[in-house]
MARTORSE-501230 format. One record per residue: x, y, z negated of N, C-alpha, C in turn. Coordinates in Angstrom, 1 decimal. Atoms other than C-alpha are relative to their C-alpha. Layout:
! MARTORSE-501230
X|Y|Z|X|Y|Z|X|Y|Z;
...
! end
This chain:
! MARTORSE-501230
-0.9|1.1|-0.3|54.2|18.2|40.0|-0.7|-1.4|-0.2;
0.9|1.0|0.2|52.0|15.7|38.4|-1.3|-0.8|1.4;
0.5|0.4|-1.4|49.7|15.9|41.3|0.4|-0.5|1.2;
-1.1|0.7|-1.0|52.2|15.3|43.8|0.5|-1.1|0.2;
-0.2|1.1|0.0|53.6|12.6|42.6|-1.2|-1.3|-0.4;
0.5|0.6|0.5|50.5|11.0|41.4|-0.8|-0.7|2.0;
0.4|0.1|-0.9|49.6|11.3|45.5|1.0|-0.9|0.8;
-1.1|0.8|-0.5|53.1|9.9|46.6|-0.1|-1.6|-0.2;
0.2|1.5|0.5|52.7|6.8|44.4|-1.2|-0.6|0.6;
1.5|0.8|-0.2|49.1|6.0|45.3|0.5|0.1|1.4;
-0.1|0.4|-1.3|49.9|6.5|48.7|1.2|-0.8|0.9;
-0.6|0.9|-0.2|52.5|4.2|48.6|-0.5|-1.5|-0.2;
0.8|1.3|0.6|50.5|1.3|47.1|-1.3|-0.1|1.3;
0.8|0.4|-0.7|48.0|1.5|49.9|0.4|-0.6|1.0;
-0.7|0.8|-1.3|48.0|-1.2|52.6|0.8|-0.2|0.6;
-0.9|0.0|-0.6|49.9|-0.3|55.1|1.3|0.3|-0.2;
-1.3|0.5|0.3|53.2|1.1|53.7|0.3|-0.7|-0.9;
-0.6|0.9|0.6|52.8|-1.2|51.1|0.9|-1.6|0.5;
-0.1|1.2|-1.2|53.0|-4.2|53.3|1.4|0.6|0.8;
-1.9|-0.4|-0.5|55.9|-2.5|55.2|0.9|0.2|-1.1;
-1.0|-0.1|1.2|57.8|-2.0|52.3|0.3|-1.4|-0.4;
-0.7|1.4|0.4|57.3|-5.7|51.4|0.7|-0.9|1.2;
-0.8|0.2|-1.4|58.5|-6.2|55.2|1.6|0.2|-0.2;
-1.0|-0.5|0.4|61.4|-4.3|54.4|1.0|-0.7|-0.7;
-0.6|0.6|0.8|62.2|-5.8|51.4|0.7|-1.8|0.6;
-0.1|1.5|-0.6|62.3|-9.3|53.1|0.8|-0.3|1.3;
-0.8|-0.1|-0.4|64.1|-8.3|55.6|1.3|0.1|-0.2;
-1.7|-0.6|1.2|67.3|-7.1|53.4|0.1|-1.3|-0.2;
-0.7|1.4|0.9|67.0|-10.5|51.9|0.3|-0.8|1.1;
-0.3|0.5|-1.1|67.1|-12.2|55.4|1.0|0.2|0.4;
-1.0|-1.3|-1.2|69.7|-10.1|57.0|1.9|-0.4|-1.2;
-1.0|-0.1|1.2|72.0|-9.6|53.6|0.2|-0.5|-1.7;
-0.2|1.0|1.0|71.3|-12.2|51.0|-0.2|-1.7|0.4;
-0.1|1.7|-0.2|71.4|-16.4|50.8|-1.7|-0.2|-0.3;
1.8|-0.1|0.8|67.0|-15.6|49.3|-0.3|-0.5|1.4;
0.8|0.0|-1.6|66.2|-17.0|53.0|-1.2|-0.5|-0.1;
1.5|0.2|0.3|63.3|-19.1|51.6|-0.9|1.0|-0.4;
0.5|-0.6|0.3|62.2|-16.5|49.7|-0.4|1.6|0.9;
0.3|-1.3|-1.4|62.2|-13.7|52.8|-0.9|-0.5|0.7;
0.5|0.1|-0.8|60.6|-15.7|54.6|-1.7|-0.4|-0.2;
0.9|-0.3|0.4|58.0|-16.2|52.2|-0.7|1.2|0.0;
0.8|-1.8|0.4|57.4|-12.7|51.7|-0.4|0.3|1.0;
0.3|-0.2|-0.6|57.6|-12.0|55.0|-1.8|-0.5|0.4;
1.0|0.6|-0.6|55.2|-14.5|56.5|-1.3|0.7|-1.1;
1.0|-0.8|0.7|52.6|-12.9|53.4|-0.3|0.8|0.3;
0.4|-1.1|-0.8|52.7|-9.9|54.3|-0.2|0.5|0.9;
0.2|-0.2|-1.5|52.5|-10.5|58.0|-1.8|-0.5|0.1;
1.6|0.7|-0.1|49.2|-12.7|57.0|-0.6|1.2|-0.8;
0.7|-1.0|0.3|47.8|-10.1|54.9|-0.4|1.0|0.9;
-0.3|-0.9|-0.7|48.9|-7.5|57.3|-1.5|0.0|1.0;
1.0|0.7|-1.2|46.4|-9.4|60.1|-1.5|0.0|-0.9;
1.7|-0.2|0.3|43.5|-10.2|58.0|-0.9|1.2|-0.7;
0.9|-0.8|0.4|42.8|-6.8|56.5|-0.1|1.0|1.1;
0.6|-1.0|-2.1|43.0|-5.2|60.8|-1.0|-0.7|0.4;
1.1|0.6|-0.6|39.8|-7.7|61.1|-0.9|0.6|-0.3;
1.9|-0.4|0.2|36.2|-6.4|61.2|-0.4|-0.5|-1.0;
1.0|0.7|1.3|34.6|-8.9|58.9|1.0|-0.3|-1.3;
-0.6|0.4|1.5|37.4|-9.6|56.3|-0.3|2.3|-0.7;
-0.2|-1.6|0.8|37.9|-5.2|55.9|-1.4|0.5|-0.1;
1.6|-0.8|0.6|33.9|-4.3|56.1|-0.8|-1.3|-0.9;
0.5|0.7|0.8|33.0|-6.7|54.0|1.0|0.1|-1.6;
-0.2|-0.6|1.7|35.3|-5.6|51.1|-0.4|1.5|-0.1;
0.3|-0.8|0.2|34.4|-2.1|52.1|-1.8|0.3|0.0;
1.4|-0.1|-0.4|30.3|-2.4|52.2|-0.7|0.1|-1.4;
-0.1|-0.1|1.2|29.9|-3.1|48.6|0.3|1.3|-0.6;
-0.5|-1.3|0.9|31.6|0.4|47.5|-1.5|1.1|0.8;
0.3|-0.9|-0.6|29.7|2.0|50.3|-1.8|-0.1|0.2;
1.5|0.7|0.0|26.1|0.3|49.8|-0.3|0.8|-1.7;
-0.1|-0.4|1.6|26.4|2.0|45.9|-1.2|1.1|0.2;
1.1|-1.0|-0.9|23.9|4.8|47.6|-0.6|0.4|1.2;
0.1|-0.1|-1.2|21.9|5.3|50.3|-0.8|1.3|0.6;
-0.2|-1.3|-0.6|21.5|8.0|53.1|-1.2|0.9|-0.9;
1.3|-1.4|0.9|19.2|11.1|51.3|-0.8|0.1|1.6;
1.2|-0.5|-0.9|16.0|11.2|52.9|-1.3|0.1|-0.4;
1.2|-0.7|1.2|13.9|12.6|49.8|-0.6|0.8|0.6;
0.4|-0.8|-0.3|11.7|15.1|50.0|0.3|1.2|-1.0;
-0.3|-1.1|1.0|12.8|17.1|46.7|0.8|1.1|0.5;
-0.5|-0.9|-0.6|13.6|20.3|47.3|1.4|0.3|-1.0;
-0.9|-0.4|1.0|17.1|21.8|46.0|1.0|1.3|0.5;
-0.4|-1.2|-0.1|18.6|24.9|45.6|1.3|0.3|0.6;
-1.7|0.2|-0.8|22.6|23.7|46.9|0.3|-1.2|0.3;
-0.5|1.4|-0.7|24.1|21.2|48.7|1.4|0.2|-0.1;
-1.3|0.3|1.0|27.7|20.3|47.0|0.6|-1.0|1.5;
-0.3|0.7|-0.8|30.0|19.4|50.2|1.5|-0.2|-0.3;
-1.6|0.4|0.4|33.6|18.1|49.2|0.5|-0.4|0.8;
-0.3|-0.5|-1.4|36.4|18.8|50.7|0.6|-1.2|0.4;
-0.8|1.4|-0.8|38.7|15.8|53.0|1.0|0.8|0.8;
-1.2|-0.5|-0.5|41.6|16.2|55.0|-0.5|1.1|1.1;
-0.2|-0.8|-1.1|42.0|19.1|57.4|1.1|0.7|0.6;
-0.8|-0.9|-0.4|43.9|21.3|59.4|-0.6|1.3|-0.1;
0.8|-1.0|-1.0|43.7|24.7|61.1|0.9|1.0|0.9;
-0.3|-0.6|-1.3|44.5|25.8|64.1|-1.1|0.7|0.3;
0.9|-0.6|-0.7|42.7|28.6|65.9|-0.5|0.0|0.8;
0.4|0.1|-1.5|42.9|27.7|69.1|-0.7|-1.0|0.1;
1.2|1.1|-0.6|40.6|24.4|68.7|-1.0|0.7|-0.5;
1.3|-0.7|0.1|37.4|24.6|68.4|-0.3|-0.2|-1.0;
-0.1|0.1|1.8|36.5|24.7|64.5|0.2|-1.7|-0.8;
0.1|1.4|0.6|35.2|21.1|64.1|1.1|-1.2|-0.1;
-1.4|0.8|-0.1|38.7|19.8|65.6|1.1|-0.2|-1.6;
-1.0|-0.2|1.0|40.2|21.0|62.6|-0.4|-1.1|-1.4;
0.3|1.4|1.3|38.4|18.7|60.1|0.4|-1.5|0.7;
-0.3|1.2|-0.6|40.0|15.3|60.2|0.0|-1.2|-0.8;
0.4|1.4|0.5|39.3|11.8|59.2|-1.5|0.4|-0.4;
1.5|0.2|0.4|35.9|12.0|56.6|-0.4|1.2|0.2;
0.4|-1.6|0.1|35.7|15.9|56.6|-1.1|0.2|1.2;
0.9|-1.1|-1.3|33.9|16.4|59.7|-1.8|-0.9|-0.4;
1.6|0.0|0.1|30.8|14.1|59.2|-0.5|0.0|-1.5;
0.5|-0.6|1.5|30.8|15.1|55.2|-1.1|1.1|0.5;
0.7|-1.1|-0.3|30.1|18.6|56.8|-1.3|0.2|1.2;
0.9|0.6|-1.0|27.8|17.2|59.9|-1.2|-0.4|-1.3;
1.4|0.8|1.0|25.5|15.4|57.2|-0.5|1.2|-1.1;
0.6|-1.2|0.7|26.0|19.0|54.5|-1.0|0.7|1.0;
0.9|-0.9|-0.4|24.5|20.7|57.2|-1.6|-0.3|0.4;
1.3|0.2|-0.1|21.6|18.5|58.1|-0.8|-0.1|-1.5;
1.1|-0.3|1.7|20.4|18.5|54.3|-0.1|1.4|0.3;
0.5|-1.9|0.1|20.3|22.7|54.6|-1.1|-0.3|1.1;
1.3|-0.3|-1.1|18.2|22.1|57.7|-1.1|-0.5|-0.6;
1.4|0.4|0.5|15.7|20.0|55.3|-0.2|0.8|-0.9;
0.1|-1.4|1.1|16.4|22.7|52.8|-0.1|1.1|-0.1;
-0.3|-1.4|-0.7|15.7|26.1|54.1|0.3|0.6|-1.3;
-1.0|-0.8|0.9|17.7|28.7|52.0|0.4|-0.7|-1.2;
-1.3|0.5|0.6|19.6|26.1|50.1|1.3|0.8|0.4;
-1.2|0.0|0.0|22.9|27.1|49.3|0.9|-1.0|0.6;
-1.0|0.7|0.0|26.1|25.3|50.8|1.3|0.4|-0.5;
-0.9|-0.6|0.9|29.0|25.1|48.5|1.2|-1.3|0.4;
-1.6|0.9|0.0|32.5|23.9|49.9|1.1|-0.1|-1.1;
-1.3|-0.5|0.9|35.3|22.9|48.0|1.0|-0.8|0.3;
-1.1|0.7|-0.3|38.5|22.2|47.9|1.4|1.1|0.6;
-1.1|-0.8|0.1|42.3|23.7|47.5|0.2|0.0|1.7;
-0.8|0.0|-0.6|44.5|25.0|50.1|1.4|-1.0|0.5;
-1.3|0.9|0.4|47.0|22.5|51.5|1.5|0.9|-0.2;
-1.1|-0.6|-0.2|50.5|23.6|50.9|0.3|0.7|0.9;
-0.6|-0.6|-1.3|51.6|25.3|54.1|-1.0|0.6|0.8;
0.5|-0.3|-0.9|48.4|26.2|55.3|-1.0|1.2|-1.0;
0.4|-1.6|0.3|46.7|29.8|55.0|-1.1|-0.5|-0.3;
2.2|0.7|0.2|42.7|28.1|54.8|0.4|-1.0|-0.4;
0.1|1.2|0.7|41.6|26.1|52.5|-0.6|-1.1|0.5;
0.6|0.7|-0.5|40.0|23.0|53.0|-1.2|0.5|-0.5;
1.2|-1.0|-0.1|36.9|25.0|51.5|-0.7|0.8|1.2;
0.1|-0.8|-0.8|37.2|27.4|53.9|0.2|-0.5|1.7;
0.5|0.8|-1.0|37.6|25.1|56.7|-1.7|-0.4|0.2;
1.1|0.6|-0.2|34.4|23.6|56.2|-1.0|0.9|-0.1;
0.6|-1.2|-0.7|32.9|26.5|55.9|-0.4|0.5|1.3;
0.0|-0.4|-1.6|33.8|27.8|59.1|-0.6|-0.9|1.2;
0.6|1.6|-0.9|32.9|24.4|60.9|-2.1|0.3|-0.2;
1.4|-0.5|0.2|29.2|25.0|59.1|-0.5|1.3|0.6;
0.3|-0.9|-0.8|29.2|28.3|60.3|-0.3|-0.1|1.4;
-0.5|0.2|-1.0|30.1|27.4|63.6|-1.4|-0.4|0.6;
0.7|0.7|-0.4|27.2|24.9|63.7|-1.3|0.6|-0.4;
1.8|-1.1|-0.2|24.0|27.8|62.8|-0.1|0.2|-1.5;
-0.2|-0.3|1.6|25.0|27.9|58.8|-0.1|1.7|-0.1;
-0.8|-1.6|0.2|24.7|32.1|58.0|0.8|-0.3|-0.8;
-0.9|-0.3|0.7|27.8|32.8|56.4|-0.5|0.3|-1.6;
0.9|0.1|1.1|25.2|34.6|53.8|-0.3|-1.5|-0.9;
0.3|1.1|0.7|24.5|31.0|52.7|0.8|-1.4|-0.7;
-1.1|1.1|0.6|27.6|29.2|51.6|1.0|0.9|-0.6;
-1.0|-0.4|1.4|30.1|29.5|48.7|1.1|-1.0|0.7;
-1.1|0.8|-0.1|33.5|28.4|48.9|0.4|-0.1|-1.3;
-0.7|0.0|1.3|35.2|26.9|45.7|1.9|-0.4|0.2;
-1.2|0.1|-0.9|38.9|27.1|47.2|1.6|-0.4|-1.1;
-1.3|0.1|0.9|41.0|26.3|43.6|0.3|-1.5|-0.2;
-0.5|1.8|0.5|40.5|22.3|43.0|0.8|-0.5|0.8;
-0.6|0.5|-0.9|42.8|20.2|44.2|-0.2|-1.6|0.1;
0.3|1.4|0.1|41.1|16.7|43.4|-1.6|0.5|-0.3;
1.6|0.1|0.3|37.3|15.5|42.7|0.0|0.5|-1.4;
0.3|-0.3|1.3|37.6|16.0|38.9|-0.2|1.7|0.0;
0.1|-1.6|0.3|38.4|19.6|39.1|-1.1|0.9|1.1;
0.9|-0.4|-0.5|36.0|20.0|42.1|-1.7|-0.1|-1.1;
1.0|-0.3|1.2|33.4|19.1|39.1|-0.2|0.9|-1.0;
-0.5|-1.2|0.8|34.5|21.4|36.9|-0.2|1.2|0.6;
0.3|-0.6|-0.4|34.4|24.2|39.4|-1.3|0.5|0.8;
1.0|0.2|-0.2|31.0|23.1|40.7|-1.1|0.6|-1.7;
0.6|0.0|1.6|29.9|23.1|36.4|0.0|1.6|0.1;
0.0|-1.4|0.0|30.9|26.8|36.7|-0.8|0.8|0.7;
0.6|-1.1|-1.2|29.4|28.1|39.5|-1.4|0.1|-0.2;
1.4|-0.4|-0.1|25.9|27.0|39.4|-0.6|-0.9|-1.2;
0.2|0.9|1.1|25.5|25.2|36.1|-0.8|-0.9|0.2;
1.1|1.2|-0.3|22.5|22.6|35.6|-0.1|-0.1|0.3;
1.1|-0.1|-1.4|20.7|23.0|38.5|0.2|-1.3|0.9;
-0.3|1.6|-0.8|20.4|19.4|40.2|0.3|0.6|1.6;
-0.8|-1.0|-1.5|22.1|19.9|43.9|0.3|-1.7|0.7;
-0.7|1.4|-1.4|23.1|17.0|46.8|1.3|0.1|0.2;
-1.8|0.2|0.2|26.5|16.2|46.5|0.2|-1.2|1.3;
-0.4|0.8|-0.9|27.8|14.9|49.8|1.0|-0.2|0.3;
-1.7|1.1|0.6|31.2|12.4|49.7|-0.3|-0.9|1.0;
-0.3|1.4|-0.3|32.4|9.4|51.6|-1.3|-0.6|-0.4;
0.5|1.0|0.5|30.3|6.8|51.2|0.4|-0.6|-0.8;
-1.1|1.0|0.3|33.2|4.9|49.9|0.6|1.0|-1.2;
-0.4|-1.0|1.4|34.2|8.1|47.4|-1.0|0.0|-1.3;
0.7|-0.6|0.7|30.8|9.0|46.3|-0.4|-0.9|-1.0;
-0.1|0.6|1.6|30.4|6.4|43.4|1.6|0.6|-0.8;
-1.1|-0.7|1.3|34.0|7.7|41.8|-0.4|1.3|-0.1;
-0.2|-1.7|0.3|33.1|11.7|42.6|-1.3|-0.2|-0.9;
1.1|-0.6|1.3|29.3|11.2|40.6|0.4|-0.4|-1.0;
-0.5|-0.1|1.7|31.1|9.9|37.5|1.1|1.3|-0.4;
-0.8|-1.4|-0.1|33.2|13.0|37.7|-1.1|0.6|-0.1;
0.9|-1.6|-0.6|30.4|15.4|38.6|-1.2|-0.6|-1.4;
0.5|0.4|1.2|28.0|13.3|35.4|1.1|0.1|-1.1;
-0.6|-0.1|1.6|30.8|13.6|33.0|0.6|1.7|-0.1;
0.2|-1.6|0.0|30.6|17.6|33.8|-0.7|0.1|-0.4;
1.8|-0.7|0.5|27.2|17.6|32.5|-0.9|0.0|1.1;
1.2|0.3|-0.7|25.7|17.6|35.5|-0.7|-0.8|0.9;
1.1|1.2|-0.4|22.9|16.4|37.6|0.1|-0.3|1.9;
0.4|0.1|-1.3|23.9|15.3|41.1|-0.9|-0.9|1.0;
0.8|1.2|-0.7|21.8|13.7|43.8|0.7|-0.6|0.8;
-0.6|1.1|-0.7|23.7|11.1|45.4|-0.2|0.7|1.6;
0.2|-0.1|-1.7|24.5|11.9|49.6|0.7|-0.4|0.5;
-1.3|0.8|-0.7|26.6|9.8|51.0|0.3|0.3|1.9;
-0.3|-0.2|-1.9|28.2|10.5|54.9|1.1|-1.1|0.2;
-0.9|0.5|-0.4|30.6|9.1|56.5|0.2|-1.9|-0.2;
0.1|1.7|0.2|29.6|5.0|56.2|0.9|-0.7|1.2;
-1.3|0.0|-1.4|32.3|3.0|58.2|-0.3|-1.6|-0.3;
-0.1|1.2|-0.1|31.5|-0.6|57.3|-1.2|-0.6|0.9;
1.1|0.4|-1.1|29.6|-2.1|60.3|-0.6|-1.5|-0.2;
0.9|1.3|0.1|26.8|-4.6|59.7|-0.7|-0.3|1.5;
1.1|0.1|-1.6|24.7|-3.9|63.4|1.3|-0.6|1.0;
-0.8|0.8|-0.5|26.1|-5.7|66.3|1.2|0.5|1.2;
-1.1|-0.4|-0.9|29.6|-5.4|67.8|0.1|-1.2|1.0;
-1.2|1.1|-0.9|31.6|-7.1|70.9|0.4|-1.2|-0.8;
-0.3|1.2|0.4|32.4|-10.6|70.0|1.9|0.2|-0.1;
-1.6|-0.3|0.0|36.2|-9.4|70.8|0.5|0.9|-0.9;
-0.6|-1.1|1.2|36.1|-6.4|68.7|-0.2|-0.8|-1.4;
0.2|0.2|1.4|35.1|-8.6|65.5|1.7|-1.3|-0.1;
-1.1|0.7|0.0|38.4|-10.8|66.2|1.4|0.6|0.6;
-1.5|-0.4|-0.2|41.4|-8.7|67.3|-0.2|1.0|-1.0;
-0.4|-1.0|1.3|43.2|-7.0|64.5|0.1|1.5|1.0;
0.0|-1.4|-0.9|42.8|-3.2|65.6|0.2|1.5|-1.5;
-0.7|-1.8|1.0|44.0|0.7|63.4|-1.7|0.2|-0.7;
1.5|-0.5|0.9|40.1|1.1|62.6|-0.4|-0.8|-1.0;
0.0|0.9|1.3|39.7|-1.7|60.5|1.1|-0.4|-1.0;
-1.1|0.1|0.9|42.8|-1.8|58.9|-0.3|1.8|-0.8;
0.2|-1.2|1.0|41.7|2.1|57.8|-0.9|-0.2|-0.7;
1.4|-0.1|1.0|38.3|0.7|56.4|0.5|-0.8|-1.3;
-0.6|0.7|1.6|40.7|-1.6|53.9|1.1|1.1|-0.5;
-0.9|-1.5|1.1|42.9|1.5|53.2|-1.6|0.8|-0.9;
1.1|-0.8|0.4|39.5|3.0|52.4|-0.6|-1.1|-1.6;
0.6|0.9|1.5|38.8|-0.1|49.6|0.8|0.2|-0.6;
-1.1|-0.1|1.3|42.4|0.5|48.2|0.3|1.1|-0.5;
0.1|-1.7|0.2|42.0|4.0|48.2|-0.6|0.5|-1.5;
1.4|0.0|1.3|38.7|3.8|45.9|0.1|-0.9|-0.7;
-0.4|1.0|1.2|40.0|1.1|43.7|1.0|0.4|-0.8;
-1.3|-0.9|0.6|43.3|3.0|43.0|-0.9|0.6|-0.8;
0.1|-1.0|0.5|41.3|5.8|42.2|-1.0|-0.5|-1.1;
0.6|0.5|1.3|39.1|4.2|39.8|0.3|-0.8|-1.3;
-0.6|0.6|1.1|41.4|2.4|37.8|0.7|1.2|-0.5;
-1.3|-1.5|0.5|43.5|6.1|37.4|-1.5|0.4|-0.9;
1.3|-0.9|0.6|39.9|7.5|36.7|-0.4|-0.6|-1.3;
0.6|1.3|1.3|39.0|4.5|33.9|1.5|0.3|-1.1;
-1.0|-0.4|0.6|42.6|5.0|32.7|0.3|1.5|-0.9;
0.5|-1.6|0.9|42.2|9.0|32.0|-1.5|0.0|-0.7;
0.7|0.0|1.4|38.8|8.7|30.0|-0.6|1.0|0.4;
0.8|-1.6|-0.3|36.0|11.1|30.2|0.6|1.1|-0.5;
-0.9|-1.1|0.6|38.5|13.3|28.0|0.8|0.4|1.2;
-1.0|0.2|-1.0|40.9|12.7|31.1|1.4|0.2|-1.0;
-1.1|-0.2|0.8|43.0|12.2|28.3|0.4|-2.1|0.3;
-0.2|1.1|-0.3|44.8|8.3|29.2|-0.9|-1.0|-1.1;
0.7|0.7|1.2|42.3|5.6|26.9|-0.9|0.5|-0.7;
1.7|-0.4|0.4|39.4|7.8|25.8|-0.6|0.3|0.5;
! end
């Protein structure tokens, strides 16, 4: 229950329906109170907020900072597993596997599998719960996507019980204890999941996928109309700021303040 609602709330405080909700609100007072100055304040705020975090250079420029914290693995050390965490999915049978990973998931597992190709018989180890309603986990999703793409089955683990990063640490601590491994996350995640995966005790190597804040050169049009892709790369900064004030709040105990 705790999880649930701890997903409800956070995913209420992010950008977009936050900002509709203060829409909302400001409409009621418009419509069915004398607060007219004050609606229309609100409004107009949240209509300007609204606009400047769908721009290119205001939303990759608060997201570049989180996402610059590590950069791409292109060591030579060798290692025994590659740590691939799991992101949203489905699953349907009738697409074709990769369809089923959606949003970060597909190039987490695109980037786990080109570390195995520099790591010949490295392990890959997915993780990540079952959503509610659906038979495969997101483990077992990513799995199958890896398979799909020349992975033997022989060479990956599923960890299919966590249902957040913390307990994806915990379940990683288990499986293969010490052993330093490539842990690949968001770009934009993987500074909150290695303080998780360091206050398990162990030793991960930073791998970041999935980088979304664009510095190389776009259309002169695309960096000035508000558009759904840059308004997701500032959900992606309120996302990982939530989640590290929750994280700093619970305590390496994950007890609230220690």
């Amino acid at each position: 229950m705790l999880f649930i609602l701890k997903k409800f709330i956070g995913g209420l405080l992010l950008p977009l329906p936050f900002l509709l909700l203060m829409m909302g609100v400001a409409l009621c007072l418009l419509w069915f109170t004398r607060w007219q100055k004050s609606a229309k304040a609100l409004m107009s705020v949240s209509w300007l907020i609204l606009l400047l975090i769908s721009l290119q250079p205001v939303a990759d420029k608060m997201l570049k900072p989180i996402e610059d914290t590590y950069p791409t693995w292109r060591g030579t050390e060798k290692v025994d597993y590659i740590v691939v965490l799991g992101g949203g999915y489905t699953w349907n049978p009738k697409w074709a596997p990769s369809s089923n990973l959606i949003s970060n998931s597909l190039p987490r597992v695109a980037e786990g599998v080109r570390l195995w190709q520099a790591n010949p018989g490295a392990k890959m180890i997915f993780t990540g719960a079952r959503a509610m309603t659906n038979p495969v986990s997101t483990a077992e999703a990513g799995a199958r996507v890896a398979e799909s793409l020349g992975v033997p089955r022989s060479q990956i683990m599923t960890l299919d019980e966590p249902k957040d990063t913390e307990e994806e640490a915990a379940a990683v601590a288990k499986a293969i204890g010490q052993q330093p491994f490539l842990l690949v996350s968001s770009a934009s995640h993987l500074p909150r999941a290695v303080i998780f995966f360091r206050n398990a005790g162990l030793q991960p190597i930073p791998a970041p996928a999935n980088q979304l804040a664009i510095e190389s050169p776009l259309n002169p049009w695309e960096r000035i109309t508000p558009s759904p892709v840059w308004l997701m790369h500032s959900d992606r900064v309120a996302y990982e700021t939530l989640g590290r004030i929750w994280q700093w709040m619970k305590g390496i105990s994950g007890n609230p303040g220690q």
